[in-house]
Residue frames as qw, qx, qy, qz and C-alpha x, y, z in Angstrom:
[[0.372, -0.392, -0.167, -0.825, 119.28, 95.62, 45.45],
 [0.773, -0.143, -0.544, -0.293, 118.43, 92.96, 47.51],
 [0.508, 0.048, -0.419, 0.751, 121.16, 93.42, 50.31],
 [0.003, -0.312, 0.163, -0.936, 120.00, 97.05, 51.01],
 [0.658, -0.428, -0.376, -0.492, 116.32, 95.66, 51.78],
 [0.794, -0.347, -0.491, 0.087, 117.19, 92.94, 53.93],
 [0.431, 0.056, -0.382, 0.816, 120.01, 95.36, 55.64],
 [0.240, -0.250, 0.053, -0.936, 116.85, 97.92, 56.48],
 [0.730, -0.239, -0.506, -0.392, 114.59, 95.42, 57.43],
 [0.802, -0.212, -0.385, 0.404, 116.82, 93.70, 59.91],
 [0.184, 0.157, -0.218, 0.946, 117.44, 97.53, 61.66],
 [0.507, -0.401, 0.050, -0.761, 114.02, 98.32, 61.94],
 [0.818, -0.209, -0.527, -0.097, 113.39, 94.89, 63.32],
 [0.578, -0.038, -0.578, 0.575, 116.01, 95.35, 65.83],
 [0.043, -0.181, 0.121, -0.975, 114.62, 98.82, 66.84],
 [0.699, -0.362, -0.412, -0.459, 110.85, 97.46, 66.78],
 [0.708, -0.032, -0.631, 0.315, 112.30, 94.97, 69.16],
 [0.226, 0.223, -0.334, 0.887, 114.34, 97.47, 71.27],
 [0.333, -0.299, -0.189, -0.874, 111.39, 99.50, 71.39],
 [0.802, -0.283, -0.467, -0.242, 109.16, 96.38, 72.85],
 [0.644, -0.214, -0.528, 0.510, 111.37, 95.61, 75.54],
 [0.139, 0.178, -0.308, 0.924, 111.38, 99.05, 77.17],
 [0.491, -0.204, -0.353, -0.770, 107.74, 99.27, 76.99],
 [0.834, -0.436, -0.321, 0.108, 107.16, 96.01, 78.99],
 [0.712, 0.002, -0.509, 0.483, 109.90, 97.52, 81.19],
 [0.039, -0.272, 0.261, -0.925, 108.10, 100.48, 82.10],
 [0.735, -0.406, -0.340, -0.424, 105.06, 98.60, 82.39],
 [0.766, -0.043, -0.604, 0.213, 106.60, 96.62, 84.98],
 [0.514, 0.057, -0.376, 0.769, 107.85, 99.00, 86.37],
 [0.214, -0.370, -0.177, -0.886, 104.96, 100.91, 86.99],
 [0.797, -0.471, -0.337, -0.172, 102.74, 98.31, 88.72],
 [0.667, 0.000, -0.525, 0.529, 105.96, 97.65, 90.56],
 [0.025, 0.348, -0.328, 0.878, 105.85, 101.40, 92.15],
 [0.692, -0.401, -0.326, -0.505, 102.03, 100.57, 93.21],
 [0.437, -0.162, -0.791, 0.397, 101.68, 100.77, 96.67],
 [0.364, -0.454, -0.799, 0.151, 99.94, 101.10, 99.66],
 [0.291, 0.231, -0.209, 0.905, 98.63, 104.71, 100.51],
 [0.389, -0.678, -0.411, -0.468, 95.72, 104.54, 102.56],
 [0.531, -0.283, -0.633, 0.487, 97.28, 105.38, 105.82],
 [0.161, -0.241, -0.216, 0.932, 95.77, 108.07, 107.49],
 [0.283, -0.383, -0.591, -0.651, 92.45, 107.83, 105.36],
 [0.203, 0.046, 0.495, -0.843, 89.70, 108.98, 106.93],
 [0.362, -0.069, -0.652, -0.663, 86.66, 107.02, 106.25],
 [0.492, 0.135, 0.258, -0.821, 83.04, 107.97, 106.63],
 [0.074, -0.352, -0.875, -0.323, 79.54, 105.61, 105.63],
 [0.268, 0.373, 0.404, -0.791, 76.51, 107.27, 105.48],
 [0.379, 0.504, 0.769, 0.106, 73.15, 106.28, 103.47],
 [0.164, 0.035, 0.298, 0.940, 72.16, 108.40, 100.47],
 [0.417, 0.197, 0.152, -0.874, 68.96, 110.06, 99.68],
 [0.677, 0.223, -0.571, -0.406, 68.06, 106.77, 97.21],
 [0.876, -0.347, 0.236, -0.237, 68.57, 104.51, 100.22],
 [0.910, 0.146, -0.366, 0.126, 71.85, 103.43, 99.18],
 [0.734, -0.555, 0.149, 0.362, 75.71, 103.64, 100.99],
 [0.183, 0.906, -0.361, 0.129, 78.40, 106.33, 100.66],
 [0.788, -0.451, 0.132, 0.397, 81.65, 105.00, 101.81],
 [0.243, 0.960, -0.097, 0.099, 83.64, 107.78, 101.68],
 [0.846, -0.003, -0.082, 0.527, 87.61, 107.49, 101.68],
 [0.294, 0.926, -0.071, 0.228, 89.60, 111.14, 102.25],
 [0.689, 0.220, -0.269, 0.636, 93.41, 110.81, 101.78],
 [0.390, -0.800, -0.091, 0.447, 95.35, 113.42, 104.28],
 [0.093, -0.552, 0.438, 0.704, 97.09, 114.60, 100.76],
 [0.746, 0.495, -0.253, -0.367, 96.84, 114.47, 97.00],
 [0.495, -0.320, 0.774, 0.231, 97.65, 111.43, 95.91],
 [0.353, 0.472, -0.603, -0.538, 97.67, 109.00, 92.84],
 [0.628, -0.105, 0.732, -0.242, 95.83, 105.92, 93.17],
 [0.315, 0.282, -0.794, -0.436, 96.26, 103.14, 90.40],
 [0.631, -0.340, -0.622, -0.316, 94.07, 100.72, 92.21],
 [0.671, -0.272, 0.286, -0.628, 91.14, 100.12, 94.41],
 [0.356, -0.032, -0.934, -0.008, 90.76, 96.75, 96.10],
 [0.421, -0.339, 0.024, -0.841, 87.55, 96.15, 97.45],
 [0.196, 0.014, -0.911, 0.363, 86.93, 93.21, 100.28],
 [0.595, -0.217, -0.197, -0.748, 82.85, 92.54, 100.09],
 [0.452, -0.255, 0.769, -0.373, 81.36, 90.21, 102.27],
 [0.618, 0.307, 0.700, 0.182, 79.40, 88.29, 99.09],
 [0.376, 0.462, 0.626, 0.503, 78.42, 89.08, 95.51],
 [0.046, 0.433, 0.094, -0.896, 77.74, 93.28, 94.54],
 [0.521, 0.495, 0.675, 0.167, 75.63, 94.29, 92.31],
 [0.234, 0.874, 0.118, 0.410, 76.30, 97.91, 91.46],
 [0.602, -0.514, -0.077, 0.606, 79.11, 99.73, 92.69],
 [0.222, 0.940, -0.016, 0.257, 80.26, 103.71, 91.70],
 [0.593, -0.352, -0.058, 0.721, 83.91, 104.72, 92.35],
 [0.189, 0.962, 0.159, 0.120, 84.50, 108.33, 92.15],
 [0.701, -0.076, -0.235, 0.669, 87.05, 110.54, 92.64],
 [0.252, -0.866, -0.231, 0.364, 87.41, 113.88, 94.68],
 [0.585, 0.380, 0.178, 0.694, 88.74, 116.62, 91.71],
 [0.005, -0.517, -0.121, -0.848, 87.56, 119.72, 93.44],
 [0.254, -0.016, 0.586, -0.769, 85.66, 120.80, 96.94],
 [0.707, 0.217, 0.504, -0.445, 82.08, 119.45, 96.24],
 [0.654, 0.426, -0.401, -0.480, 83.31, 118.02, 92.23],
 [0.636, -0.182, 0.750, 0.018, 83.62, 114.22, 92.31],
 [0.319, 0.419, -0.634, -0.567, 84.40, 112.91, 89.06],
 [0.919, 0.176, -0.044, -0.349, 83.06, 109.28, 87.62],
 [0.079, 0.758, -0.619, -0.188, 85.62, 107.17, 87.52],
 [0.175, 0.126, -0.968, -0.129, 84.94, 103.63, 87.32],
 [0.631, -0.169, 0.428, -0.624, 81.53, 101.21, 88.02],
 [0.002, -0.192, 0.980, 0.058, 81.82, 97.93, 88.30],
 [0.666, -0.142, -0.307, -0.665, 78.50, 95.93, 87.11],
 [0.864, -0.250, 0.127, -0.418, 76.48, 92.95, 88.87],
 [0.922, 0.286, -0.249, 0.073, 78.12, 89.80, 89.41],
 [0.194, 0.631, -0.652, 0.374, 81.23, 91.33, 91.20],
 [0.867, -0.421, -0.262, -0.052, 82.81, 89.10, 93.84],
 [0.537, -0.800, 0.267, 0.009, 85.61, 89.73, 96.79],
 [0.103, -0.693, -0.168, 0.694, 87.97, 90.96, 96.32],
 [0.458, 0.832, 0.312, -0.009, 87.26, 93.79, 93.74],
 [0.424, -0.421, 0.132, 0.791, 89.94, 95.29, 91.66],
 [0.351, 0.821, 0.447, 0.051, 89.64, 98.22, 90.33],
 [0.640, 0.086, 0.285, 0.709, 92.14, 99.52, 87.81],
 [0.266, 0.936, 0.231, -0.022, 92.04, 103.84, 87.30],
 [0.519, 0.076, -0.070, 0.849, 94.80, 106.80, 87.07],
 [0.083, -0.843, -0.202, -0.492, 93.83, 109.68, 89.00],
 [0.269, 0.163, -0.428, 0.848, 95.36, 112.12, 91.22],
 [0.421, -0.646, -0.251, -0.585, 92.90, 112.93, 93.88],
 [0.019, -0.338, 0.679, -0.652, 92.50, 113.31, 97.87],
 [0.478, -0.006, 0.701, -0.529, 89.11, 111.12, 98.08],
 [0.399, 0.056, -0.827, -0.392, 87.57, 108.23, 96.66],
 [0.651, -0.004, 0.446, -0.614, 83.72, 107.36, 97.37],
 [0.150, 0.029, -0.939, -0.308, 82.09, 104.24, 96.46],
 [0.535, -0.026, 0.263, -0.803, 78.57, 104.46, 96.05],
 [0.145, -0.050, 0.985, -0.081, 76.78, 101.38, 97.02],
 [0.513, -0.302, -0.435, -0.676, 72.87, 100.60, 95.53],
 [0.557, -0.264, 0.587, -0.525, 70.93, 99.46, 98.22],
 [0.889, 0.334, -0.099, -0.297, 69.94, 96.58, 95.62],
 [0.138, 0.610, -0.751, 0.213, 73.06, 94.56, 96.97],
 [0.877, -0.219, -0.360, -0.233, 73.97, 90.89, 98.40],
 [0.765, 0.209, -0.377, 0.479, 77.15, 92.47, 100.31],
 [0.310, -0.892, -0.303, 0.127, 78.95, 94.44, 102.43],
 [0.504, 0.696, -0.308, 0.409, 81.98, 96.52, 101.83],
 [0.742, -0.551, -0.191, 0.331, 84.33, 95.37, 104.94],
 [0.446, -0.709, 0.186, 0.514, 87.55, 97.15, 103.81],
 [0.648, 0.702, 0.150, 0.254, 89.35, 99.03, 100.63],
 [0.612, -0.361, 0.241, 0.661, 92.84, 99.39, 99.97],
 [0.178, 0.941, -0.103, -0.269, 94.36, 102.09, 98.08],
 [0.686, 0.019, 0.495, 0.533, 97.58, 101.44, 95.60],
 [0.266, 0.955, -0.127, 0.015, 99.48, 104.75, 94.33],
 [0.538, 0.254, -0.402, 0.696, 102.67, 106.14, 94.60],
 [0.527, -0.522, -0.387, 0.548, 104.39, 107.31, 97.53],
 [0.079, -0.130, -0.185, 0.971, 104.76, 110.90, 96.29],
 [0.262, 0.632, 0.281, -0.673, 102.25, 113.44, 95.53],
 [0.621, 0.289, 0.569, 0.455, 101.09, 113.43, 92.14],
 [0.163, 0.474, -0.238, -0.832, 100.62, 116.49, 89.46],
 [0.009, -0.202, -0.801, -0.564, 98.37, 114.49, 87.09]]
């Protein structure tokens, strides 16, 4: 009786295993695809009705963007990242609290053709430059 256990045990174990290793190998392999796609971005700054700062990013296609890096000249204190799901819909998609410092990453999954960051005016930075990090095709998510 004792045999059969350990013989089922020592299968799923190997399968559990199995299982683990692929998993970290798609992770990997995911970040791995992450790359640069902000060429050809078109980006706009313009002050909001609250006195703060649009900085407005719009891709020349859909894309996927896994991360935002964000290159501040000191310390932020409120930052909005959005994303462009529709002609005038910008979704929510990430906001990063007080305290941030250069550079910012900023981990999402979304398929979209523009990405604002709205700045408070209640700030101790500036936003010099932001990189993009997708894939290289077009997405469908």
């Amino acid at each position: 009786l004792m045999k059969p256990t350990i013989c089922f045990l020592s299968i799923l174990l190997t399968f559990l295993g199995v299982g683990c290793a692929k998993t970290t190998t798609s992770q990997e392999a995911s970040s791995q695809e992450l790359v640069r796609v902000d060429e050809g971005v078109q980006h706009t700054t313009r002050p909001t009705a609250r006195a703060g700062v649009i900085h407005q990013y719009i891709l020349p296609e859909k894309r996927f963007i896994g991360k935002i890096l964000i290159y501040t000249t000191g310390e932020m204190k409120q930052l909005e990242i959005l994303a462009q799901q529709g002609k005038d819909y910008w979704k929510p998609v990430k906001r990063v609290k007080a305290g941030a410092s250069s550079p910012i990453e900023v981990r999402t999954a979304v398929s979209t053709d523009g990405i604002r960051i709205l700045q408070t005016t209640s700030f101790r930075g500036e936003i010099q430059r932001v990189e993009l990090y997708g894939r290289l095709s077009s997405a469908t998510n």
